[in-house]
ZAMARGU-4260 file (C-alpha; in steps of 0.2 Angstrom, whole numbers, plus 5000, padded with zeros to 4 digits):
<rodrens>
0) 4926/5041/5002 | 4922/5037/4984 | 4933/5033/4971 | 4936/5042/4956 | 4935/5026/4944
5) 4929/5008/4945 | 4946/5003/4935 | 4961/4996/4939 | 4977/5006/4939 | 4988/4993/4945
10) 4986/4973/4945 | 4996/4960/4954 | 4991/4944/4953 | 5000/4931/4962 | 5017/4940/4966
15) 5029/4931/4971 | 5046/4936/4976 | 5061/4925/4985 | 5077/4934/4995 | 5091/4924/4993
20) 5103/4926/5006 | 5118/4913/5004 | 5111/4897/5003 | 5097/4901/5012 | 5079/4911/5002
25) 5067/4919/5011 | 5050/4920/5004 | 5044/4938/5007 | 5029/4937/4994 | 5017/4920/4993
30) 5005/4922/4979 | 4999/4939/4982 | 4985/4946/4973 | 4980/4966/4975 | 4971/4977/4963
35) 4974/4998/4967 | 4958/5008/4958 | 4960/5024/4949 | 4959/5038/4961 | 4959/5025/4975
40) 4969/5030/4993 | 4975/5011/4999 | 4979/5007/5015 | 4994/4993/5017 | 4995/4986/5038
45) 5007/4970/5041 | 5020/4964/5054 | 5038/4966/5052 | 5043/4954/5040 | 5024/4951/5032
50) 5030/4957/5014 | 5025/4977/5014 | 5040/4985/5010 | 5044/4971/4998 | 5027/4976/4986
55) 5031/4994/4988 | 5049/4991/4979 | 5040/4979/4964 | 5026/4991/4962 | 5040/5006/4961
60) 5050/4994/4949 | 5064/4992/4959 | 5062/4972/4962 | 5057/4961/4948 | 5046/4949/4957
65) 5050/4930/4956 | 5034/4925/4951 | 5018/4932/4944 | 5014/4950/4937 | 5012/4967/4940
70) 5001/4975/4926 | 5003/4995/4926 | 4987/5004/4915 | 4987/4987/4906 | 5004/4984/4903
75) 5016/4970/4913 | 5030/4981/4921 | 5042/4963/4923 | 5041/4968/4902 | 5049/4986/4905
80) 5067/4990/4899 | 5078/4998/4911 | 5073/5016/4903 | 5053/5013/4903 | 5058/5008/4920
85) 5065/5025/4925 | 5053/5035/4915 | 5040/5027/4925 | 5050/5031/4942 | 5052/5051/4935
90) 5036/5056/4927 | 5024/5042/4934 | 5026/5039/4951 | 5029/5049/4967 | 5036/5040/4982
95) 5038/5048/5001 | 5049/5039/5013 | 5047/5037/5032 | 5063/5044/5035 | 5065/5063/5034
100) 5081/5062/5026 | 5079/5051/5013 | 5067/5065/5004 | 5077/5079/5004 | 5093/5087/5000
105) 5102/5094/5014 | 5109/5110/5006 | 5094/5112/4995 | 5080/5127/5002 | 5061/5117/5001
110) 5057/5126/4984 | 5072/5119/4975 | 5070/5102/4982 | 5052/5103/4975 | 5059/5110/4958
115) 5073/5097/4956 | 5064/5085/4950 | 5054/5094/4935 | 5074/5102/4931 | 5080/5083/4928
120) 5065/5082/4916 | 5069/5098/4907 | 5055/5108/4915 | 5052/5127/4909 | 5042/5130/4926
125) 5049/5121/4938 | 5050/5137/4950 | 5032/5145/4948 | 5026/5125/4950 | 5037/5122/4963
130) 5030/5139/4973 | 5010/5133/4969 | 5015/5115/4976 | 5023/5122/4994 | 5007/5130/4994
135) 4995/5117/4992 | 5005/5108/5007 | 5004/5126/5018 | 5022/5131/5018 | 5023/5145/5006
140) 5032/5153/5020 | 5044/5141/5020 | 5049/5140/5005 | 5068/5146/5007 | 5071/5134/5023
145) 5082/5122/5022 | 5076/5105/5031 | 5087/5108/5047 | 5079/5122/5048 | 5061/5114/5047
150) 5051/5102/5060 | 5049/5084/5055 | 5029/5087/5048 | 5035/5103/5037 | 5050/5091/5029
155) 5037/5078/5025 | 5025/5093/5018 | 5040/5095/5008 | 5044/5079/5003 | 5024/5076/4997
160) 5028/5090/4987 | 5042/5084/4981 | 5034/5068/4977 | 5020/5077/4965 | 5033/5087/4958
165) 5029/5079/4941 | 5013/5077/4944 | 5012/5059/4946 | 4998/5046/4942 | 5004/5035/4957
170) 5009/5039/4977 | 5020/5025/4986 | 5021/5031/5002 | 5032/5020/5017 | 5027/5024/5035
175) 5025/5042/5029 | 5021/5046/5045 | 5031/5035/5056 | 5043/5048/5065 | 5029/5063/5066
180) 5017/5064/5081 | 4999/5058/5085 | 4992/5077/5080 | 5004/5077/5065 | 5002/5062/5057
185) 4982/5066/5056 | 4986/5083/5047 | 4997/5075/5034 | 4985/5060/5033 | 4969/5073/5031
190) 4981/5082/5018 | 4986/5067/5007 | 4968/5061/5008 | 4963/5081/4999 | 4975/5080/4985
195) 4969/5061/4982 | 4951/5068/4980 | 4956/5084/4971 | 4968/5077/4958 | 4959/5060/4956
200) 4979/5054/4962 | 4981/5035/4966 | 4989/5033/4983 | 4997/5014/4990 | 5000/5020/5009
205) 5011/5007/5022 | 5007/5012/5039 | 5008/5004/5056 | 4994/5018/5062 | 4978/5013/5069
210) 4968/5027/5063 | 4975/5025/5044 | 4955/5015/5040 | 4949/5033/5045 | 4959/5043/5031
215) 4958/5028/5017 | 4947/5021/5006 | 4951/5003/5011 | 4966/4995/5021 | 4973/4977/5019
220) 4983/4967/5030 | 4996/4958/5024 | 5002/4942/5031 | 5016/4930/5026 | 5017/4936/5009
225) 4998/4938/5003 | 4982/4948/5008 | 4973/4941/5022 | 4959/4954/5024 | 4952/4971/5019
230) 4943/4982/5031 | 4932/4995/5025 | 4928/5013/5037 | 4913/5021/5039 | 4905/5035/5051
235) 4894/5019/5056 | 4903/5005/5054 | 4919/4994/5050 | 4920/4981/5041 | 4932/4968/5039
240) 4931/4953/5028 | 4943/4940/5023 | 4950/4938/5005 | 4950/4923/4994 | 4964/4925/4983
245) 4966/4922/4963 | 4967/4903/4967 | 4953/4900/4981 | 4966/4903/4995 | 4958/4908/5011
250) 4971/4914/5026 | 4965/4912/5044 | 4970/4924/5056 | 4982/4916/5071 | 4967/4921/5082
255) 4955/4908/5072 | 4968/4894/5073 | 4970/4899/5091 | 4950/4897/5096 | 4945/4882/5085
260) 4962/4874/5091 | 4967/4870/5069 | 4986/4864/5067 | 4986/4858/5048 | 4972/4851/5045
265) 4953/4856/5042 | 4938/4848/5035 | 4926/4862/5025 | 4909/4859/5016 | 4895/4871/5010
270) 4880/4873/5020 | 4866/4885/5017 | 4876/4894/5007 | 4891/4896/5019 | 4907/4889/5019
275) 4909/4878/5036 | 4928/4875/5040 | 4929/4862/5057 | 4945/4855/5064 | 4951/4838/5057
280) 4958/4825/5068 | 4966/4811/5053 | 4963/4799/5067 | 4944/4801/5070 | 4933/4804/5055
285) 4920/4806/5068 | 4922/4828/5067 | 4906/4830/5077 | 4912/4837/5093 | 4926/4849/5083
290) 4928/4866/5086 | 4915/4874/5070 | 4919/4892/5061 | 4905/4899/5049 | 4915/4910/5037
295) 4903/4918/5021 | 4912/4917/5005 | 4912/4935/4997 | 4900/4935/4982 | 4908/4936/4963
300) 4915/4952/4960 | 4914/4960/4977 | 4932/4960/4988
</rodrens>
């Protein structure tokens, strides 16, 4: 799985954003930093609560982050007006849903939810283009169906043919997959991951799937509000490495804290060119019998 360029898309660099609720604020985003190549197919995993859902709606526009920026093809979207705002929504970006429902109009047939949106933009060939698209997803014989009248994997065929209606540069997807079976989720998966390679389309994917490091070029787990690691799927190998965000913030997994037994404080020096991070006891300088962790630094300009 190769990308199509070695350029940024989209940019976010220490997002930040706060719900308030009352008097109470919840801090959904921590200082995140993410960068989605041109032509790249991104996988996003993350506990309920870890900030997923929360990116998805800054990168679509539809929360202005706290803190930080997102930069779109070079421009800061927190600087768009509510009309570059929507013209971005319409004619640059695609987004599918996890639930069925939310993607398509009831009363509509599958080729005239695929054509609405290129009518809203005034579209001369919104039939013949929505026909080639029901195609591409395999339901060409579906194409007069009404979504009752489809299974759950045809609706989100639809609803991917929906999102490239107007043949967008972007592809948020949000659990996609989450109410379709183990067979079908691998289908729309495979399908998603053709029309990446095909049309060069770059694709931000939330999933809770195991098998989503098969499909993607990378997936990256979010946790409390910032990227903790990227793993990497090969026929021959996975690899998983930790990031070190835009302001030298490394993230321990709750497994590390766990084993080497770290509450709040660590002690961390370089040795042989690795980073050495050993519980601190602020009682005993002495560190020699703490727990050790050997963790490389990724070299400049590799993730």
């Amino acid at each position: 799985m190769s990308l199509t360029n070695h350029h940024p898309i989209i940019e976010c660099t220490q997002l930040v954003h706060v719900y308030r609720v009352g008097a109470s604020e919840v801090i959904a985003l921590q200082g995140l930093d993410l960068r989605l190549e041109q032509g790249e197919m991104l996988g996003i995993v993350g506990s309920s609560g870890s900030g997923k859902s929360t990116l998805l709606k800054v990168l679509s526009g539809l929360l202005t982050p706290t803190g930080g920026r997102v930069v779109l093809e070079g421009d800061n979207l927190s600087s768009y007006s509510a009309k570059q705002l929507d013209n971005y929504r319409r004619s640059k970006l695609g987004f599918v849903w996890q639930e069925t429902g939310r993607n398509l109009l009831p009363y509509l047939s599958a080729v005239d939810n695929v054509a609405l949106p290129m009518k809203l933009l005034g579209s001369g060939n919104a039939s013949s283009r929505a026909a080639e698209l029901l195609m591409m997803v395999g339901l060409k014989d579906r194409a007069s169906h009404r979504p009752s009248e489809m299974s759950g994997g045809e609706q989100q065929r639809v609803a991917l043919a929906v999102a490239l209606a107007n043949e967008p540069t972007i592809l948020l997807a949000d659990e996609p997959t989450g109410e379709l079976d183990t067979a079908t989720t691998r289908a729309m998966f495979a399908l998603m991951r053709q029309i990446g390679e095909s049309s060069g389309l770059s694709q931000v994917i939330v999933s809770h799937d195991p098998e989503l490091a098969r499909y993607v070029d990378r997936v990256v787990r979010i946790q409390d509000g910032r990227v903790a690691t990227e793993h990497r799927h090969s026929e021959h190998d996975d690899d998983v490495v930790m990031m070190v965000d835009s302001i030298g913030r490394l993230q321990l997994s709750p497994e590390h804290l766990e084993e080497l037994g770290i509450t709040d404080r660590v002690r961390a020096e370089v040795i042989d060119g690795a980073i050495q991070i050993r519980r601190a006891n602020p009682l005993d300088k002495n560190t020699n019998n703490n727990a050790d962790a050997d963790a490389e630094r990724p070299e400049a300009g590799q993730p």
